[in-house]
C-alpha positions in Angstrom: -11.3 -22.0 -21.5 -13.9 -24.3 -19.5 -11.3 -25.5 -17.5 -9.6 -22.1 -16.9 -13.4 -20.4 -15.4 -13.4 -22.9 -13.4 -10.5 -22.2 -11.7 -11.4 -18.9 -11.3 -14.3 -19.9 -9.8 -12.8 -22.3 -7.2 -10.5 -19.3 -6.7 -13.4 -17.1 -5.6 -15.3 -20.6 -3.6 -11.8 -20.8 -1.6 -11.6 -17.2 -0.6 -15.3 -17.7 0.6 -14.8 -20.9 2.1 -11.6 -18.9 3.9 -13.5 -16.5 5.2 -11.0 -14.4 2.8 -13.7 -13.0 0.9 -15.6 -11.9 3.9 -12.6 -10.1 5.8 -11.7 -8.6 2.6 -15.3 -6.9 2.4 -15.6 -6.0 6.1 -12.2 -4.3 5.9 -13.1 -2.0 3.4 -16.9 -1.8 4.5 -15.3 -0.6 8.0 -13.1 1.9 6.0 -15.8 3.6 4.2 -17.9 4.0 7.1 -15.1 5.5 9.0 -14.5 7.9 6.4 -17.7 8.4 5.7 -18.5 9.6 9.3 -15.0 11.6 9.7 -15.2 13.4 7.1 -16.3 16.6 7.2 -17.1 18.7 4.3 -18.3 22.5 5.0 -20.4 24.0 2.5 -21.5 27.6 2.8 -23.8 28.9 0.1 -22.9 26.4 -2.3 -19.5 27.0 -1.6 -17.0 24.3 -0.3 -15.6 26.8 3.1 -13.4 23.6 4.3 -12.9 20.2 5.4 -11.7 18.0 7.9 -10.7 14.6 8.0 -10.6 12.8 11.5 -10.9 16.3 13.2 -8.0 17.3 11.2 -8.4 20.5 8.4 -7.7 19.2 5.2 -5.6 22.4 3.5 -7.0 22.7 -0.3 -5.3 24.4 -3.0 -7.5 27.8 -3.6 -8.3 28.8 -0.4 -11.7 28.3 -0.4 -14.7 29.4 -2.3 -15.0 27.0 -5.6 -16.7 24.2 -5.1 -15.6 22.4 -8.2 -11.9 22.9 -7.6 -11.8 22.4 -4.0 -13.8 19.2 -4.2 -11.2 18.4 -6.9 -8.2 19.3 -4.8 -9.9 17.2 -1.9 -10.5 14.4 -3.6 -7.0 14.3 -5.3 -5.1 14.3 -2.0 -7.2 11.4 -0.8 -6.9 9.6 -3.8 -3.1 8.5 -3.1 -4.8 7.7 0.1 -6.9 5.0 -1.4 -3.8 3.8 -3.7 -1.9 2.8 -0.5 -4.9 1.3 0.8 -6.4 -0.5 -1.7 -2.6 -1.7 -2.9 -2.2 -3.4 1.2 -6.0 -5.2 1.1 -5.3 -6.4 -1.9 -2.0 -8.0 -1.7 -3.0 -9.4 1.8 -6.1 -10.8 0.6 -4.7 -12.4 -2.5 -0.4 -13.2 -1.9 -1.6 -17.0 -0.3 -3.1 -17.6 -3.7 -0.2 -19.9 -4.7 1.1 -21.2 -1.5 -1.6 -22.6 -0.6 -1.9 -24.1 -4.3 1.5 -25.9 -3.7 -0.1 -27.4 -0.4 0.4 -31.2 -0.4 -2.9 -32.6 -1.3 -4.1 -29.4 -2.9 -1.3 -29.5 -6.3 -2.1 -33.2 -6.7 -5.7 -32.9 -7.2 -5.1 -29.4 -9.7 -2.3 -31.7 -11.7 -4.4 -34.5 -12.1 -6.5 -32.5 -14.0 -6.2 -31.6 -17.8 -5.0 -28.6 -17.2 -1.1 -27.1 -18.3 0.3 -25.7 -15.5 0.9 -22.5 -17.0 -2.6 -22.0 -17.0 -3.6 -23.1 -13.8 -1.4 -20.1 -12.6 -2.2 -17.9 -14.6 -5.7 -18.6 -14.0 -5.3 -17.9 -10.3 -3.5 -14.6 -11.2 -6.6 -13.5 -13.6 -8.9 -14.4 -10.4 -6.9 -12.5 -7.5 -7.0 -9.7 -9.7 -10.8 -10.1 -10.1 -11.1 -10.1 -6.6 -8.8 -6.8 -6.0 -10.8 -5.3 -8.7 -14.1 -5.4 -7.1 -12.7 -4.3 -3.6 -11.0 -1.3 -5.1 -13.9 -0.6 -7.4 -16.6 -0.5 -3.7 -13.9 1.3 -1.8 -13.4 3.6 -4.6 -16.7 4.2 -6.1 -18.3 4.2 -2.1 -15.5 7.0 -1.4 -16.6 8.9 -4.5 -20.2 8.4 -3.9 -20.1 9.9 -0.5 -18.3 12.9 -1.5 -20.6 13.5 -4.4 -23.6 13.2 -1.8 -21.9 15.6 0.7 -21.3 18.1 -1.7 -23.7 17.3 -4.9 -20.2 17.5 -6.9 -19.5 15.1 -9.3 -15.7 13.8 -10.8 -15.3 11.1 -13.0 -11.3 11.3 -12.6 -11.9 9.9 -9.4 -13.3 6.6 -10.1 -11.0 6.4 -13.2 -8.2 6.8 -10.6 -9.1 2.4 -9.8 -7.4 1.6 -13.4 -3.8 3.3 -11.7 -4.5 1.7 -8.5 -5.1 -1.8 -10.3 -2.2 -1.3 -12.5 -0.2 -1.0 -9.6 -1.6 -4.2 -7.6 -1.2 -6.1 -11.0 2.3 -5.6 -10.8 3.1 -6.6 -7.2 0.8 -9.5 -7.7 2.3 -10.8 -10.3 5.8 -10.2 -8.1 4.0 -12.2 -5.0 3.2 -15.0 -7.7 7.3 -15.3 -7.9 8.0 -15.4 -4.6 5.1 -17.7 -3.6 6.2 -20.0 -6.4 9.7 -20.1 -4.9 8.7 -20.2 -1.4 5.1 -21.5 -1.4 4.9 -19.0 1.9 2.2 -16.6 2.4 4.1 -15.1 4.4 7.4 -14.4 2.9 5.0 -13.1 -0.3 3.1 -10.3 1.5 6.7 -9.5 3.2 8.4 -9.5 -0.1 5.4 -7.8 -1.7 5.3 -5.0 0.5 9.0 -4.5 0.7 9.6 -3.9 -2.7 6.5 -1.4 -2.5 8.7 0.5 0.0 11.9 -0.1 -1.3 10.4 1.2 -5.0 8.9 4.6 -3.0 12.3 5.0 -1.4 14.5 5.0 -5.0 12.4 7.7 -6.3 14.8 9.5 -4.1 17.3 8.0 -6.5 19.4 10.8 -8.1 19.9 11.7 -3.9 21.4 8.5 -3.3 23.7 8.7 -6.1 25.1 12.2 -5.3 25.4 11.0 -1.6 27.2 8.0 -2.0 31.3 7.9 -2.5 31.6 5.2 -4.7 30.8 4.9 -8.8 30.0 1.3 -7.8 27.3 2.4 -5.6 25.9 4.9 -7.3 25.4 2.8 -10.4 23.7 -0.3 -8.4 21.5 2.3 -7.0 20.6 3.7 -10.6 20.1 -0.1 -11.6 17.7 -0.8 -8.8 15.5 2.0 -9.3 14.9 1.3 -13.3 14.9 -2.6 -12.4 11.7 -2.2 -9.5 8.3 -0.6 -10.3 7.8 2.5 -10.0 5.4 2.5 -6.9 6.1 6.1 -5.7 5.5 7.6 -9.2 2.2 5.4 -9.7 0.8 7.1 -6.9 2.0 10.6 -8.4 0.1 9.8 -11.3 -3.3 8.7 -9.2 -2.8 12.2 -8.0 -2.2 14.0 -11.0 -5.0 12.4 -13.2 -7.5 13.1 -10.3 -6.7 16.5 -10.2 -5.8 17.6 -13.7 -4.8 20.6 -13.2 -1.4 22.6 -14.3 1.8 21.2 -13.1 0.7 17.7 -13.2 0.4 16.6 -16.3 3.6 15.0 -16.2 5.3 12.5 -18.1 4.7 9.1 -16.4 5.1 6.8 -20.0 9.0 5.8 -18.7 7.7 4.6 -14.9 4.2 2.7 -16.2 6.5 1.3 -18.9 9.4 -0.4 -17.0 6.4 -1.2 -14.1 4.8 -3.2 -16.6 8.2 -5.2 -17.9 9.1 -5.3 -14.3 5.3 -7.1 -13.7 5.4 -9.2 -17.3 9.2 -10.3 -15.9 7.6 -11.4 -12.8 4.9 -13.2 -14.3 7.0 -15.1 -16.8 9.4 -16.4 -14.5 7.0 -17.7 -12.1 5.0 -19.6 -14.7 8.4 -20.6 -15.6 9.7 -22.0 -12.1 6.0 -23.5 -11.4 5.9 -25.5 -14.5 9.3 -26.8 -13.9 8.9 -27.9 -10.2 8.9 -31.2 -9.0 5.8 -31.8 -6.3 
């Protein structure tokens, strides 16, 4: 266990030393502050009367008059906002995690430790997630702090919304792990990563594709995909819907966070798998 913190820790010492760390944090500091100074919330007699985000009106379910609901609606839209967001920062920040393990030089001095190579991966998965989790956590919890201040309205759905956001980066982590152990490219991981993030939001569109198409053959490998890749498009759905809480969408996410997590464990598995049998 020792010997696994201290990985964790020499994770966290890299990123720093990397200027990783640092990036990562002035990225999102630079977010919040641009939100925090575009936004524009109008309250009339403790009334929410509209809001604008980059000069732009923000259209709200209700109309206007409810504070409580249209800070709700408000913060539910930009919710799926801060899933796309905080899904790109973190998979930037953390996809070079085992690349730059398999450097020559870097995998002889981990392997000469005592230490299974199972988990010394692992190990570095547990501490990229540590290190999205603290980013999503300030840009969410800043995000939600500043709308609270603006209008003195206060929903815990809206932090709650980082456990669907870190779900989500879980998954495509552990899918960056694959290709990085395959590749050892920081590159082609972040590529990969992000491709099957838009690949994932595009089947949604699924049952389309399969009426479209002229062949059984195609409709079937298009049916395949979309239970086979996580279920990006409907994770973000669900940020929505658990933010906002309201009629209509409390749908039944249990299949897509369900095959999202196999699709993540799969990943996982088979890149502890390939790293512990490569040769270096």
């Amino acid at each position: 266990m020792r010997v696994v913190l201290a990985n964790i820790e020499e994770v966290f010492r890299e990123a720093a030393a990397r200027w990783t760390l640092i990036a990562y944090f002035v990225l999102s500091s630079l977010f919040i502050i641009t939100f925090a100074s575009a936004v524009n919330l109008d309250v009339v007699d403790g009334a929410l009367a509209g809001a604008k985000l980059f000069g732009q009106q923000v259209h709200m379910n209700g109309g206007g008059g409810q504070m409580d609901e249209l800070v709700l609606s408000f913060e539910s839209k930009f919710s799926t906002f801060l899933y796309v967001v905080g899904i790109f920062l973190a998979i930037f920040s953390t996809a070079h995690l085992v690349p730059r393990l398999q450097e020559k030089g870097t995998i002889d001095l981990y392997l000469s430790r005592p230490v299974a190579r199972t988990k010394l991966l692992l190990s570095r998965y547990i501490a990229g997630l540590i290190l999205a989790a603290v980013n999503v956590i300030y840009l969410v919890g800043s995000t939600w702090l500043i709308v609270a201040w603006k209008t003195h309205v206060v929903h815990p759905r809206f932090m709650l919304s980082a456990v669907i956001i870190m779900f989500a980066i879980a998954t495509l982590l552990a899918f960056a792990f694959l290709v990085g152990v395959v590749t050892s490219s920081t590159a082609v991981s972040i590529m990969a990563s992000y491709a099957i993030f838009f690949m994932s939001s595009i089947l949604a569109a699924h049952k389309q594709f399969e009426a479209a198409v002229s062949h059984a053959w195609s409709a079937r490998t298009i049916q395949v995909l979309y239970w086979v890749f996580p279920k990006t498009f409907e994770l973000g759905k669900a940020v929505y819907g658990f933010v906002s809480g309201g009629p209509g969408n409390g749908a039944d996410f249990t299949l897509p966070f369900l095959t999202t997590a196999l699709f993540a464990v799969a990943s996982l598995t088979a890149a502890s798998w390939l790293f512990h049998r490569k040769e270096f």
